[in-house]
Residue, then its C-alpha position, 0 to 999 in steps of 0.5 A: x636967659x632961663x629964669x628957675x624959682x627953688x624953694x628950700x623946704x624943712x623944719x626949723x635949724x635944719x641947715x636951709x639959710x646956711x646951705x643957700x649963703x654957702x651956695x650964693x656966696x661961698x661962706x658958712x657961719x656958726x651964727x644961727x639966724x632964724x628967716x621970718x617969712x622968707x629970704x630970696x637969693x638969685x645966683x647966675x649959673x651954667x648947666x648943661x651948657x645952658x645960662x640959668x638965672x636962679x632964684x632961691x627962696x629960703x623958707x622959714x623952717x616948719x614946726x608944729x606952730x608954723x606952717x609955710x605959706x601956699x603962696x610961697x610955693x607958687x612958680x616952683x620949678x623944683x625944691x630941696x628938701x632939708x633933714x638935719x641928721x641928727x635929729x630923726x623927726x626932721x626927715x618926717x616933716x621933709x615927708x610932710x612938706x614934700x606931700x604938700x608941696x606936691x599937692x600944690x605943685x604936682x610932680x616937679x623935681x626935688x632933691x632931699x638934702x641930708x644935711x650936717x654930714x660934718x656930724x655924723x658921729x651924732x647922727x640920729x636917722x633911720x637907714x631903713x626909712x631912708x633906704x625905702x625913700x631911694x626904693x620909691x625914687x627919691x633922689x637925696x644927698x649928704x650935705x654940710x653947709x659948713x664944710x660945703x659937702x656936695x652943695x654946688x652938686x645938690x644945686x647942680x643936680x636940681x637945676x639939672x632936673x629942672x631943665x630936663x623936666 
């Protein structure tokens, strides 16, 4: 069986912990749990007729004050980038940290995950940074780990990249 490491990477609150149990078990919960260090999760899938062992490490969220470990990222085959929508400086430090990792890993597929697509009416992002983020080749989704808005598609695609890369 093919064995793929994804790395959840972004600021603090942005929606990581929630989109990984939404994906793993199927489940949203209003309770916010802040991941110290960080959490690893496996889920067995099926892409492109393939078995895929997947192994998901959710990252503490990055800020001002903390930074994520270099150690972490080692044997990354791909990582999803999470910005919260309503709050504009999240997409900045999905920047940052995609530099970053990049750095670390070299070009490895990512997705970046615009989450809280359930809140849109409170959305604080900036269309033209986004719209030069689709021009430079990102690939990037709306998601909700609440209502679960293109989860199993952002983990799916990802795995698909990772396969084919």
């Amino acid at each position: 069986m093919i064995q793929k490491k994804i790395c959840m990477l972004g600021s603090f609150a942005v929606g990581k912990t929630s989109l990984v149990r939404h994906y793993v078990k199927g489940m949203f919960s209003e309770k916010y749990l802040t991941t110290v260090g960080v959490k690893i999760d496996k889920k067995q899938v099926t892409v492109e007729n393939r078995q895929v062992n997947l192994i998901l490490w959710d990252l503490a969220g990055e800020d001002d004050f903390q930074r994520v470990q270099r150690s972490y990222l080692r044997g990354t085959s791909g990582y999803l980038l999470v910005a919260d929508g309503t709050r504009r400086e999240t997409i900045d430090m999905a920047l940052t940290l995609q530099n970053r990792a990049e750095q670390e890993l070299g070009a490895v597929p990512f997705l970046l995950l615009i989450n809280k697509a359930d809140l849109t009416d409170e959305w604080d992002m900036d269309d033209i940074q986004l719209d030069q983020l689709k021009e430079n080749g990102w690939r990037m989704m709306l998601t909700s780990a609440k209502t679960g808005e293109n989860v199993e598609a952002a983990f799916t695609e990802l795995t698909a990249a990772m396969l084919n890369g």
